[in-house]
C-alpha positions as CSV (number, residue, x, y, z in Angstrom):
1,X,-22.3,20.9,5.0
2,X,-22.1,17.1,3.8
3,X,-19.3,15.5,2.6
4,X,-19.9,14.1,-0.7
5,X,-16.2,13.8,-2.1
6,X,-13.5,12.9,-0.7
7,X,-9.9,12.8,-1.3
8,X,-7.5,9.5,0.2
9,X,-3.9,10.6,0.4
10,X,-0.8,7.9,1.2
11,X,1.5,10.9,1.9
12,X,5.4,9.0,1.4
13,X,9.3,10.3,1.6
14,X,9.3,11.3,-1.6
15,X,5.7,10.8,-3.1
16,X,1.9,10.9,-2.2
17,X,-0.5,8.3,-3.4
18,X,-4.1,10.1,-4.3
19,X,-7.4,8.4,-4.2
20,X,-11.4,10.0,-4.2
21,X,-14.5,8.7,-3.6
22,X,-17.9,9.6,-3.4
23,X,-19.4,9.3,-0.4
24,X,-23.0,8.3,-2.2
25,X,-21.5,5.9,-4.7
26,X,-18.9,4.6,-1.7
27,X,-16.5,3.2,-4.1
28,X,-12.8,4.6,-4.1
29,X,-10.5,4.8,-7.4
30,X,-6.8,6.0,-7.5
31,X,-6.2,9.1,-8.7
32,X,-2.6,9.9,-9.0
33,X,0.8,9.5,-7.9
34,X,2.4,13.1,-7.3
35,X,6.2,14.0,-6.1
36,X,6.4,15.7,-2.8
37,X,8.2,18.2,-4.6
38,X,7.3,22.0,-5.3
39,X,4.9,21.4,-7.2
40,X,2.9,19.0,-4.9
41,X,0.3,21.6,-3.4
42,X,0.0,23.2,-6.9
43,X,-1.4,19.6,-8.6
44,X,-3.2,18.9,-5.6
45,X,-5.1,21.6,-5.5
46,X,-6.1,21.0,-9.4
47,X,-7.0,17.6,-8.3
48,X,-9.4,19.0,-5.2
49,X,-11.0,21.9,-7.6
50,X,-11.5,19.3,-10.3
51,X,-13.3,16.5,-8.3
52,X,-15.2,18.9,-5.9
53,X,-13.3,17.2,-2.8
54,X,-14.8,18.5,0.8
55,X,-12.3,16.7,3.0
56,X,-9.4,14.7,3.0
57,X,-8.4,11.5,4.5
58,X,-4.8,11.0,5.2
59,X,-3.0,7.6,6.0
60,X,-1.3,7.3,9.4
61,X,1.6,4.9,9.8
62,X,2.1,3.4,12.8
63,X,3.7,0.4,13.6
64,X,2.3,-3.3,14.7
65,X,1.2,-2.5,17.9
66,X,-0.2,0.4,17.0
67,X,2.5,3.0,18.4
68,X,3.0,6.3,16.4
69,X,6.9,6.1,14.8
70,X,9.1,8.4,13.0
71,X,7.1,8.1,9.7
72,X,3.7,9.0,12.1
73,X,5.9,12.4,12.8
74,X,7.1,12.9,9.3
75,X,3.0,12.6,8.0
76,X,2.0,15.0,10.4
77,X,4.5,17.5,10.1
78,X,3.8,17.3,6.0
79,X,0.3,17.8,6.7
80,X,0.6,20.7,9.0
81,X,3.4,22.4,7.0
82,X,1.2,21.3,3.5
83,X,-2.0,20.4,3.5
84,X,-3.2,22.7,6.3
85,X,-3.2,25.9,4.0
86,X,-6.1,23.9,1.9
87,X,-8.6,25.0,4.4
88,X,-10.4,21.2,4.2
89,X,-11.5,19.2,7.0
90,X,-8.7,16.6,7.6
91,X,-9.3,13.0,8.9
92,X,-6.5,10.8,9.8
93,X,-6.6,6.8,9.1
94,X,-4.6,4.5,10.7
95,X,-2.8,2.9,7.6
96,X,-1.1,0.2,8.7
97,X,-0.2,-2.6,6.1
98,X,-1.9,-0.2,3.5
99,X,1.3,-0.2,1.2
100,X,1.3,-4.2,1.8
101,X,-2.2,-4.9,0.9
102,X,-2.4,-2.6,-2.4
103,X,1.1,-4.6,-3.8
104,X,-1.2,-7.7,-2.9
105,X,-3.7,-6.1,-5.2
106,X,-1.6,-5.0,-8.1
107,X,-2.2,-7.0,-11.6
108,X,-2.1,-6.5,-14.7
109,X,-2.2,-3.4,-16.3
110,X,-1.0,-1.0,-13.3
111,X,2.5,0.0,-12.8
112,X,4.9,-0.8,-10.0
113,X,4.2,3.1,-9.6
114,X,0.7,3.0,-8.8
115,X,1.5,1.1,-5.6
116,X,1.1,4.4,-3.8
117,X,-1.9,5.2,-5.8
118,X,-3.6,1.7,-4.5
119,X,-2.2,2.3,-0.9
120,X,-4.3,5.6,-0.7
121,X,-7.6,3.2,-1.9
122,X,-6.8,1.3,1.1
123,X,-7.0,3.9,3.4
124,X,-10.1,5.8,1.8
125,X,-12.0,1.7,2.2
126,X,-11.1,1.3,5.8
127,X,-12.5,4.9,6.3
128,X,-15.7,3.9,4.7
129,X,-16.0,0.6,6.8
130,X,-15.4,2.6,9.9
131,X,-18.1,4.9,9.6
């Protein structure tokens, strides 16, 4: 089966930044900003049946020289005690400076919030210019 959708998500402490893209058009958007609360695997699934997602791309932290760290442990755990039950193929993406870069972007118009949003854009354009 081919991947046509995809779903980038900057999982966080206490909320996960969610981007798509289209694997024809190649051009990721954010998508939402959701608490990692109870909730969090209810909206996400809305999200995936909504925009037809066949895999997702998570962000990995690590740190400068590329070593795994606490937060690398915390993203995998959440992934394999969350995301895991969504029966997708899941691809992880070093994420380094991601949250850096999409403050960098911010202007106008978006919301100190969408920072994690943005972040999860990151990581869905360095997938793309990887493959």
């Amino acid at each position: 089966m081919a991947t046509n959708n995809v779903l980038g998500l900057d999982i966080g402490g206490s909320k996960t930044g969610v981007a798509r893209v289209n694997m024809i058009a190649r051009i990721p958007q954010p998508v939402a900003t959701l608490k990692n609360d109870n909730n969090f695997i209810s909206e996400i699934t809305k999200i995936i049946k909504a925009e037809n997602i066949d895999a997702l791309v998570i962000g990995l932290p690590r740190n400068m020289s590329g070593a795994e760290t606490a937060q690398t442990k915390y993203v995998r755990d959440y992934v394999g005690n969350h995301l895991s039950s969504l029966n997708l193929p899941i691809i992880f993406q070093d994420e380094t400076l991601s949250s850096k870069a999409a403050e960098e972007r911010l202007f106008r118009g978006y919301k100190k919030t969408d920072i994690d949003a943005m972040a999860a854009v990151i990581i869905l354009e360095d997938y793309l210019e990887e493959l």
